[in-house]
Backbone as ProteinMPNN parsed JSONL, in Angstrom:
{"seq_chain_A": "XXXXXXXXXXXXXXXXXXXXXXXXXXXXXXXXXXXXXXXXXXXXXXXXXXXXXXXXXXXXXXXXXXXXXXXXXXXXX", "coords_chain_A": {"N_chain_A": [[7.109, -5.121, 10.16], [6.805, -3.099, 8.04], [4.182, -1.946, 5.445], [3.584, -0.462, 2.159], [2.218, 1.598, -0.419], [1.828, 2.69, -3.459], [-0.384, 5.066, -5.477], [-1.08, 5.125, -8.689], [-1.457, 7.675, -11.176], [-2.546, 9.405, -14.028], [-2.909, 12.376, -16.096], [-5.573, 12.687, -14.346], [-6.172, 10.406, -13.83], [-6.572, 6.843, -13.085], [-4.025, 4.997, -12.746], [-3.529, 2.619, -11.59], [-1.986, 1.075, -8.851], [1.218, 0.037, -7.019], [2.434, -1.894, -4.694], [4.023, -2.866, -1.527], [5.888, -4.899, 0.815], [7.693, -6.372, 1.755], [11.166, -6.484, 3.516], [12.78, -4.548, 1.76], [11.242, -2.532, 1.17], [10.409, 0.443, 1.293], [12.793, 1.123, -0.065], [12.051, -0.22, -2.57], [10.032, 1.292, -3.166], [10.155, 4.026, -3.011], [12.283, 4.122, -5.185], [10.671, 3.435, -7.787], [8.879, 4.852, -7.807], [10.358, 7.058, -8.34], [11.038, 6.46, -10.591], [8.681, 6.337, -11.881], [7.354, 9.393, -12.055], [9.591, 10.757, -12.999], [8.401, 9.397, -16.191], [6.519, 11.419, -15.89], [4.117, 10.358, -14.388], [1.692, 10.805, -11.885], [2.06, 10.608, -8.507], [0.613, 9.314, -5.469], [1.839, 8.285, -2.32], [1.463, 6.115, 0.12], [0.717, 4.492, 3.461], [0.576, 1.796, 5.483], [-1.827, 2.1, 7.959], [-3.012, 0.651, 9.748], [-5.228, -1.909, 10.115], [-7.851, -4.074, 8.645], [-10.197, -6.845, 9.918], [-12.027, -9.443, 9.382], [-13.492, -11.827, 11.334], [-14.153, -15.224, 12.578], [-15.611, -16.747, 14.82], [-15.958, -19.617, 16.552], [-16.341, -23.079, 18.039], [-13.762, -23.732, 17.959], [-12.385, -21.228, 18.712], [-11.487, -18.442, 18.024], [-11.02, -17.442, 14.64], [-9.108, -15.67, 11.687], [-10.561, -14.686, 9.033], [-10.128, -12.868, 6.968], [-7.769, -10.457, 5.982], [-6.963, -7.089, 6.211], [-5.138, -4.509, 4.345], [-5.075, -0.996, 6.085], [-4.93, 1.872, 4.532], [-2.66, 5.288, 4.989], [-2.152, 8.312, 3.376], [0.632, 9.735, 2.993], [4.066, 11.69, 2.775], [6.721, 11.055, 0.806], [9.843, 9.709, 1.401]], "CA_chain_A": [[7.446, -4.794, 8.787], [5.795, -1.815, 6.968], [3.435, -2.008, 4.431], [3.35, 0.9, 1.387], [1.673, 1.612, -1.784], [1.88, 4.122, -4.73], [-1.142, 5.037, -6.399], [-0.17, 5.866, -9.841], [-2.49, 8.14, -11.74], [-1.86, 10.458, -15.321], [-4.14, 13.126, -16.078], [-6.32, 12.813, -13.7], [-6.329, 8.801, -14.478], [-5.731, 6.167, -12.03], [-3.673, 3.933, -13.662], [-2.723, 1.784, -10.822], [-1.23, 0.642, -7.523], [2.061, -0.569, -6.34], [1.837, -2.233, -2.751], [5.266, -3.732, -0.84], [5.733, -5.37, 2.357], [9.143, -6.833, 1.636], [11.771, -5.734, 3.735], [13.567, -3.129, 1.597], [9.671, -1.905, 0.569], [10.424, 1.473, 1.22], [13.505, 1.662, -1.129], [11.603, -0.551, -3.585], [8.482, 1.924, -3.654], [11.111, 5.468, -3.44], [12.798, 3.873, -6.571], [9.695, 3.371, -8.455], [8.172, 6.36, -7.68], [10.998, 8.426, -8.931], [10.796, 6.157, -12.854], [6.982, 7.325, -12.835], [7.56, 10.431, -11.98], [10.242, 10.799, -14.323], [7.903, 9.42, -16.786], [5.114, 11.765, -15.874], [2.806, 10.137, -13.822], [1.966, 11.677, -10.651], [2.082, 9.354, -7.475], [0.561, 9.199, -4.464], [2.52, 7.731, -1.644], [0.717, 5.621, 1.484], [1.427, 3.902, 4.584], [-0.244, 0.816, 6.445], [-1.399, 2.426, 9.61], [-4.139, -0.265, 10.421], [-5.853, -3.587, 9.415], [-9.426, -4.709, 8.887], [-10.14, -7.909, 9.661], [-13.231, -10.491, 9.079], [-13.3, -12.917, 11.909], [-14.861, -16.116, 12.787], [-16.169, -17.175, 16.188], [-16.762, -20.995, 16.496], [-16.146, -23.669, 18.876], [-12.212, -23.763, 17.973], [-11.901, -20.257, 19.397], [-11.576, -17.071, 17.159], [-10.001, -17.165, 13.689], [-9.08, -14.924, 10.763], [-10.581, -15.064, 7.87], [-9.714, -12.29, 6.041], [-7.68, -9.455, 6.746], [-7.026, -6.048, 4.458], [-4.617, -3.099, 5.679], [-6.067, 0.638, 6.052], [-3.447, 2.757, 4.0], [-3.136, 6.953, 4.581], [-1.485, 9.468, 2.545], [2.105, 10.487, 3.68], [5.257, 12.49, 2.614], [7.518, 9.827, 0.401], [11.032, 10.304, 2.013]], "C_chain_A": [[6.412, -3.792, 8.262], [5.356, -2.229, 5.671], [3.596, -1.095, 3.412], [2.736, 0.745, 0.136], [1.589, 2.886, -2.461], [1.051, 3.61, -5.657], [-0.578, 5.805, -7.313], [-1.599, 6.424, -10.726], [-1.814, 8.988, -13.341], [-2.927, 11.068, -15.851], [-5.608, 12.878, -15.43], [-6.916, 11.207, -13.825], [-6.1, 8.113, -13.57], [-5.633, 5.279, -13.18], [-3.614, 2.179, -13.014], [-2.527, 1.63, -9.479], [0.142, -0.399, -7.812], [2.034, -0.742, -5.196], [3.764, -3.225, -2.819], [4.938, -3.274, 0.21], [7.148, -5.398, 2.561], [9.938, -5.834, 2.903], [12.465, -4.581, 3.558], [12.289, -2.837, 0.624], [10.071, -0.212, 0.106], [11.785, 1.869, -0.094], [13.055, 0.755, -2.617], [10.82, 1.12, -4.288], [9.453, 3.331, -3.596], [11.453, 5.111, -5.23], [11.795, 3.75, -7.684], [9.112, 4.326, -8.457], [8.9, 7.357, -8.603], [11.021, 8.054, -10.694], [9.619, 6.688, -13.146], [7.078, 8.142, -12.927], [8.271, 11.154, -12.506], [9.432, 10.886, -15.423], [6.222, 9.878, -17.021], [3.869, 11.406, -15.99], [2.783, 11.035, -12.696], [1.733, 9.838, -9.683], [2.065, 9.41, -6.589], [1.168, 7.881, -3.283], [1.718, 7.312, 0.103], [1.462, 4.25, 2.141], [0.52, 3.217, 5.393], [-0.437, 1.647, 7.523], [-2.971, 1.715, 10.364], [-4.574, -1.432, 9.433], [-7.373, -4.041, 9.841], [-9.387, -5.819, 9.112], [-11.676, -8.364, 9.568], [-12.703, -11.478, 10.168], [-14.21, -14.089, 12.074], [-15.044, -16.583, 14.258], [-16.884, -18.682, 15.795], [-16.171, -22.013, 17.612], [-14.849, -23.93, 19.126], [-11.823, -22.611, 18.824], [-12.005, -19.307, 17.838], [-10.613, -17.135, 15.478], [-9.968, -16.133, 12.871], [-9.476, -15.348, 9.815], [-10.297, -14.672, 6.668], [-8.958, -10.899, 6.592], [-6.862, -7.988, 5.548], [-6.114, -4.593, 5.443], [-5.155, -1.639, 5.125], [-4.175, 1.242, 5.207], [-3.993, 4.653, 4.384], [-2.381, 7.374, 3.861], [-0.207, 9.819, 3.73], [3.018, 10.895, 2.693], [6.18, 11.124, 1.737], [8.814, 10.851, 1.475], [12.256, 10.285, 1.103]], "O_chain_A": [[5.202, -4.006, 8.192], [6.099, -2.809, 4.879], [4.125, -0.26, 4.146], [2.77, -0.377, -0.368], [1.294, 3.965, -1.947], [1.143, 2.605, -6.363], [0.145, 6.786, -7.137], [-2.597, 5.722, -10.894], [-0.602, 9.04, -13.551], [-3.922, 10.389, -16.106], [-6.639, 12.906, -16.102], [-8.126, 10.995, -13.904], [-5.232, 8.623, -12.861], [-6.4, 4.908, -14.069], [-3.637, 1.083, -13.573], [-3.249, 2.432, -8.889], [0.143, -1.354, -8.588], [1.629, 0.166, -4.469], [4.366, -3.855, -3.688], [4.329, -2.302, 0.659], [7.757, -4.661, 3.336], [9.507, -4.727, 3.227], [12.794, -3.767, 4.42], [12.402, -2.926, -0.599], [10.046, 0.252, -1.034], [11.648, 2.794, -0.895], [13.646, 1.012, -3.666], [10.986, 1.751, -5.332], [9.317, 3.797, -4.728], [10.988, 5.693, -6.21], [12.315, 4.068, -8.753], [8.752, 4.666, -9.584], [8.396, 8.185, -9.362], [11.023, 8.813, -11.664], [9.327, 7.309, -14.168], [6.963, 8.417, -14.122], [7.885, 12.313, -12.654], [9.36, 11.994, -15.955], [5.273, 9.404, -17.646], [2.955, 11.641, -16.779], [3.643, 11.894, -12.504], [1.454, 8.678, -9.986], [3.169, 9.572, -6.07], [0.905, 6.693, -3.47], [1.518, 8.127, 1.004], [2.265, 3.419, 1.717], [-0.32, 3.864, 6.019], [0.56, 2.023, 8.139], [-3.719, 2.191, 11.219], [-4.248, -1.677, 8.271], [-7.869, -4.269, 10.944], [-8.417, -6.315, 8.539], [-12.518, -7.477, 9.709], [-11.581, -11.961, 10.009], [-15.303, -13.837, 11.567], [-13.914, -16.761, 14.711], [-17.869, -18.915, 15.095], [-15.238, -21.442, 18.177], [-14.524, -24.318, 20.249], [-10.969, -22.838, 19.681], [-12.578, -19.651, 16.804], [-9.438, -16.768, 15.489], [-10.876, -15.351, 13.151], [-8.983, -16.403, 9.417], [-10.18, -15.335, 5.638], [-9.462, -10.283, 7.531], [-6.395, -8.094, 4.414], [-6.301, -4.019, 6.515], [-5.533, -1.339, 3.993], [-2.97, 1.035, 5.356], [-5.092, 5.175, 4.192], [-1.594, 6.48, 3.549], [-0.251, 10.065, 4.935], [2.776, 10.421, 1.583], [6.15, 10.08, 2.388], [8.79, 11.968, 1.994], [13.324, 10.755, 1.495]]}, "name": "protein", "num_of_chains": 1, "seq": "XXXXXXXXXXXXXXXXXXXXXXXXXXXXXXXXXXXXXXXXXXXXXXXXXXXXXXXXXXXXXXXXXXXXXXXXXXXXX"}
């Protein structure tokens, strides 16, 4: 499943983030994009393409403890 987020900014402002995972993410975050943008924000458009994690090492074996996804800059479609 894909990750995405639209930073939302207005004069040079960050106002914000939108983030979806959901399955229909991508036509969530298109559709939202185009009301800000309408309502003159501008809006950068990004794409999971990795994951940090925090792990733990202990006698159970390896767990997660925290984990955070890398977003880049891409093209909305």
């Amino acid at each position: 499943m894909n990750r995405y987020r639209l930073m939302v900014s207005r004069n040079n402002r960050l106002a914000g983030h939108f983030e979806s995972a959901t399955p229909w993410a991508l036509d969530a975050v298109q559709d939202i994009a185009r009301c800000l943008a309408d309502a003159g924000y501008d809006i950068e458009f990004q794409v999971a393409d990795g994951e940090r994690r925090l792990l733990e090492s202990g006698p159970e074996g390896v767990r997660v403890l925290h984990s955070e996804p890398i977003f880049k800059k891409a093209v909305l479609p």
